[in-house]
C-alpha positions in Angstrom: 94.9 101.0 149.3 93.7 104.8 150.7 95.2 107.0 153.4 93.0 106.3 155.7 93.7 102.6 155.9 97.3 102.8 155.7 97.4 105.2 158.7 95.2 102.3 160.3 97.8 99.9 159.6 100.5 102.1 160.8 98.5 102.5 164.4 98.7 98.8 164.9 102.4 98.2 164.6 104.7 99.1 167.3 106.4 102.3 167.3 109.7 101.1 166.3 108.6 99.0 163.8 106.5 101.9 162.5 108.8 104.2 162.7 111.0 101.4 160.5 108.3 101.1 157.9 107.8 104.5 157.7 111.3 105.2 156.4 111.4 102.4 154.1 107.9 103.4 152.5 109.5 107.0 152.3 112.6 106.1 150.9 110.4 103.3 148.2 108.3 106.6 147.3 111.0 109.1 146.3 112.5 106.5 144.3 109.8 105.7 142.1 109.1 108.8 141.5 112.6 110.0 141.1 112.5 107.2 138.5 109.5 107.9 137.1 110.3 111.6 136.8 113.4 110.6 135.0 111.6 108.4 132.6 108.9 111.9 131.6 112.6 113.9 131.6 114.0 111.6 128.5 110.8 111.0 126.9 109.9 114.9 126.6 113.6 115.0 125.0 112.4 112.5 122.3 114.4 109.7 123.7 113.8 106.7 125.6 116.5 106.4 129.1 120.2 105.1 128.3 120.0 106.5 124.3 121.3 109.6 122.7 118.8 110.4 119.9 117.4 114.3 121.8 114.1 115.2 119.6 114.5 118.3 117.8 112.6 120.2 120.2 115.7 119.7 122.7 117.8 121.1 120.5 118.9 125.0 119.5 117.3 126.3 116.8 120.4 128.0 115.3 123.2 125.3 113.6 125.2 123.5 115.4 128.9 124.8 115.3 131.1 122.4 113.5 134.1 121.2 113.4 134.0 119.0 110.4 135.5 121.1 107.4 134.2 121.5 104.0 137.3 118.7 103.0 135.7 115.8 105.6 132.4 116.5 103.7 133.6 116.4 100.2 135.7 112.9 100.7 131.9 111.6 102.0 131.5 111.4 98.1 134.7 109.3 98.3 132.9 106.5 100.0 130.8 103.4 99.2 127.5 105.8 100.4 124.1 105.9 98.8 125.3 109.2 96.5 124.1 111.7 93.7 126.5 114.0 92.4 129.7 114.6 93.4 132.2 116.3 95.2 132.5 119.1 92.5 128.8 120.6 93.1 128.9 124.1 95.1 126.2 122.2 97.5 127.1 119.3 99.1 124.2 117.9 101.2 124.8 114.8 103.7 121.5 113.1 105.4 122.5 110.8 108.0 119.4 108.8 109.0 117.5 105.8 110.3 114.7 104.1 108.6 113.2 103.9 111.7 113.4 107.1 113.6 110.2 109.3 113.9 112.3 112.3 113.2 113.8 111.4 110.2 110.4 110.3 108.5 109.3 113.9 109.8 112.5 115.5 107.8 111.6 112.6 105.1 108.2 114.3 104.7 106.3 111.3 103.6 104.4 110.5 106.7 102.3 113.6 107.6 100.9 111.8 110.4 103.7 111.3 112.5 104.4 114.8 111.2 100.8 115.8 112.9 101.5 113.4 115.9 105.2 115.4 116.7 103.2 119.0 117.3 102.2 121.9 115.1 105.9 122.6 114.7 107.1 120.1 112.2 102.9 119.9 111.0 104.1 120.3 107.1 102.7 122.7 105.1 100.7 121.1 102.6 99.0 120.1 106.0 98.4 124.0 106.7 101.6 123.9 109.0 104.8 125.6 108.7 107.1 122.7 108.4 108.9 122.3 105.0 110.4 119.1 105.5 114.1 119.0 104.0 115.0 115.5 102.3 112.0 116.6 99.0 114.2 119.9 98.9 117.1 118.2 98.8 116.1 115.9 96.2 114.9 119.1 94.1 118.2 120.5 94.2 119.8 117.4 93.4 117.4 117.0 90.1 117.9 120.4 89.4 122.1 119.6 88.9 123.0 122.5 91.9 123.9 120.3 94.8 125.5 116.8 95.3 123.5 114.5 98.3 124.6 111.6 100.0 123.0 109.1 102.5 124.6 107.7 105.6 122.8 105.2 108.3 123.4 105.4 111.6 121.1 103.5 114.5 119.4 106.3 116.1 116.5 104.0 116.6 117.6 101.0 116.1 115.0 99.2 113.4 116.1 100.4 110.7 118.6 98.0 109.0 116.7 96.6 106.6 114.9 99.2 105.3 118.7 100.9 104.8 119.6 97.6 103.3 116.3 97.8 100.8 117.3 101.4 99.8 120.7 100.4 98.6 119.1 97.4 96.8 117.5 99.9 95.2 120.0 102.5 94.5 121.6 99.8 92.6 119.2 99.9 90.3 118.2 103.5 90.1 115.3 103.1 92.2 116.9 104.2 95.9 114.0 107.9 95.8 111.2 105.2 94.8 112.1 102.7 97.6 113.2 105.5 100.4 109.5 107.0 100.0 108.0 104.3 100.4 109.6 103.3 103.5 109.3 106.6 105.2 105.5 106.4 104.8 103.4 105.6 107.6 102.8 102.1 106.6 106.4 101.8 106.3 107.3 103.4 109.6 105.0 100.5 111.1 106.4 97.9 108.8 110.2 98.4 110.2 109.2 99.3 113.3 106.5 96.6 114.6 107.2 94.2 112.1 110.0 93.8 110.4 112.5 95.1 113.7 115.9 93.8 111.7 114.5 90.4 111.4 116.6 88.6 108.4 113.3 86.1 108.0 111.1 89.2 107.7 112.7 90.4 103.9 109.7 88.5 102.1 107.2 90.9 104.0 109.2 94.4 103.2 110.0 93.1 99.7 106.0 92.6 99.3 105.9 96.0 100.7 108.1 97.6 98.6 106.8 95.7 95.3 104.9 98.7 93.5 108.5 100.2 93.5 110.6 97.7 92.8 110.1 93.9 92.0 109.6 91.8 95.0 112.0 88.6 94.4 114.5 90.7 93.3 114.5 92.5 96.0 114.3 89.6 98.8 117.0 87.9 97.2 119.5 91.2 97.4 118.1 91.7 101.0 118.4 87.6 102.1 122.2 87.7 99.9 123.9 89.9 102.7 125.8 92.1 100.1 125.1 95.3 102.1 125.8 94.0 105.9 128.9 95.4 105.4 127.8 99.0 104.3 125.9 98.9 107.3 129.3 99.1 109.5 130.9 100.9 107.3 128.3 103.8 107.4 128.0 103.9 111.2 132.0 104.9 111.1 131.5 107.8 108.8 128.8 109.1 110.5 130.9 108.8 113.9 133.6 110.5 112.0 131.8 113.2 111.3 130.9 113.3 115.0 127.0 112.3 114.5 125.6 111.2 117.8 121.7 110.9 116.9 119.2 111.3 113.8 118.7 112.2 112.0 121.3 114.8 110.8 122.3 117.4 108.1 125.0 118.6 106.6 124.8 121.7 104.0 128.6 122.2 103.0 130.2 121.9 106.5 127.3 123.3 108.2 125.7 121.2 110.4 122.2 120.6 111.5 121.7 118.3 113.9 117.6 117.4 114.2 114.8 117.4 111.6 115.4 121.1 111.2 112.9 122.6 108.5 114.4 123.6 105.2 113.7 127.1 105.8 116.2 126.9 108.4 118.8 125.8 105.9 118.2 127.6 103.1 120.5 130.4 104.2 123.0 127.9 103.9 122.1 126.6 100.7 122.0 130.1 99.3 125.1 131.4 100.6 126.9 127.9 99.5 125.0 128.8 95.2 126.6 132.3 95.4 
């Protein structure tokens, strides 16, 4: 309906009825778009109303200050956590994540897509970005014997519980880098996302996913056998522990960096932790 027809309408009622309608019409109008407003507010921080996952881009570009210490991080290695290495390495690196999240496959640096999708900031550089996504550098320090790295879920989207689950089917058997890759490509990110979405019934259709990687019926029957739910749980408390409110997160040492922060913004870190 146009202005011009609406003032029409207006001129018919009686003025204290149109005086009534008027304020109800105004009153309807600033709250949709106070609503609405709110809704392009959360969704420009990367998050969707009533969660508290803020997009990198939201966040300061310096690490966060910390109050976990360099002990709270080293007992991490204590836990029943996807882990290589231990305690003893001069780097200790924590990745809390979700399966699920856009920014953690942007960190994960398996999906340059979504990498392209998120802006020319985290565009990787093999894509002729800038981006050097920091999960592959971890993994190279890790091969390399200088730096321990563990894995910790936490829901900071909220589909990602069975790919964690497939992961540590996989780490049981050597085969958790194989598996994560996998499911932080794109067709993974769809697959837990638009698929999958926690569904128990859905673990033949990620095991078939996952099959160049690892063998399919062994992996539905460790997903359908329930041995992980509990890891699950018991992850979610660490990382709230630690005081992890989003993902995905970082930990170099007891530095923190909260976001899918390029690795060039943590090798400072990672140098000064080698010395």
């Amino acid at each position: 309906m146009n202005t011009e027809k609406i003032t029409k309408i207006f001129a018919m009622l009686p003025k204290g009825i149109t005086q009534g309608v008027l304020v109800v019409a105004l009153v309807l109008s600033a709250f949709f778009i106070g609503s609405l407003k709110t809704k392009v507010d959360f969704y420009e921080k990367g998050r969707a109303p009533g969660t508290t996952n803020p997009s990198p881009a939201a966040q300061p570009q310096a690490p966060a200050q910390s109050t976990v210490t360099l002990d709270q991080i080293k007992n991490v290695f204590k836990e029943n956590v996807i882990k290589f290495g231990d305690a003893n390495k001069k780097v200790l690196l924590v990745e809390i994540a979700d399966s699920s999240c856009p920014f953690c496959h942007v960190a994960a640096g398996k999906n340059g897509e979504l990498n392209k999708q998120m802006g020319d900031r985290f565009k990787l550089v093999q894509d002729g970005g800038t981006y050097v996504a920091p999960v592959p550098e971890m993994k190279k320090l890790v091969d390399s014997g200088k730096a321990a790295f563990a894995y910790i879920y936490f829901p900071g989207h909220g589909n990602g519980e069975m790919g964690t689950k497939a992961m540590y089917c996989a780490a049981e058997k050597g085969k958790f880098w194989e598996v994560h890759d996998l499911i932080m490509s794109n067709t993974g990110y769809d697959l837990l996302n638009n698929k999958v979405k926690n569904d128990k019934t859905k673990s033949g259709e990620l095991a078939d996913f996952l099959k160049q990687a690892f063998d399919a019926n062994e992996m539905k029957n460790c997903l359908d056998s329930g041995k992980y739910d509990a890891h699950l749980q018991n992850n979610i408390k660490l990382a709230t522990s630690l005081g992890v409110q989003g993902t995905p997160g970082f930990f170099v040492n007891a530095t923190n960096f909260s976001g899918a922060y390029s690795y060039k913004d943590m090798e400072s870190a990672v140098t000064a932790a080698l010395k």
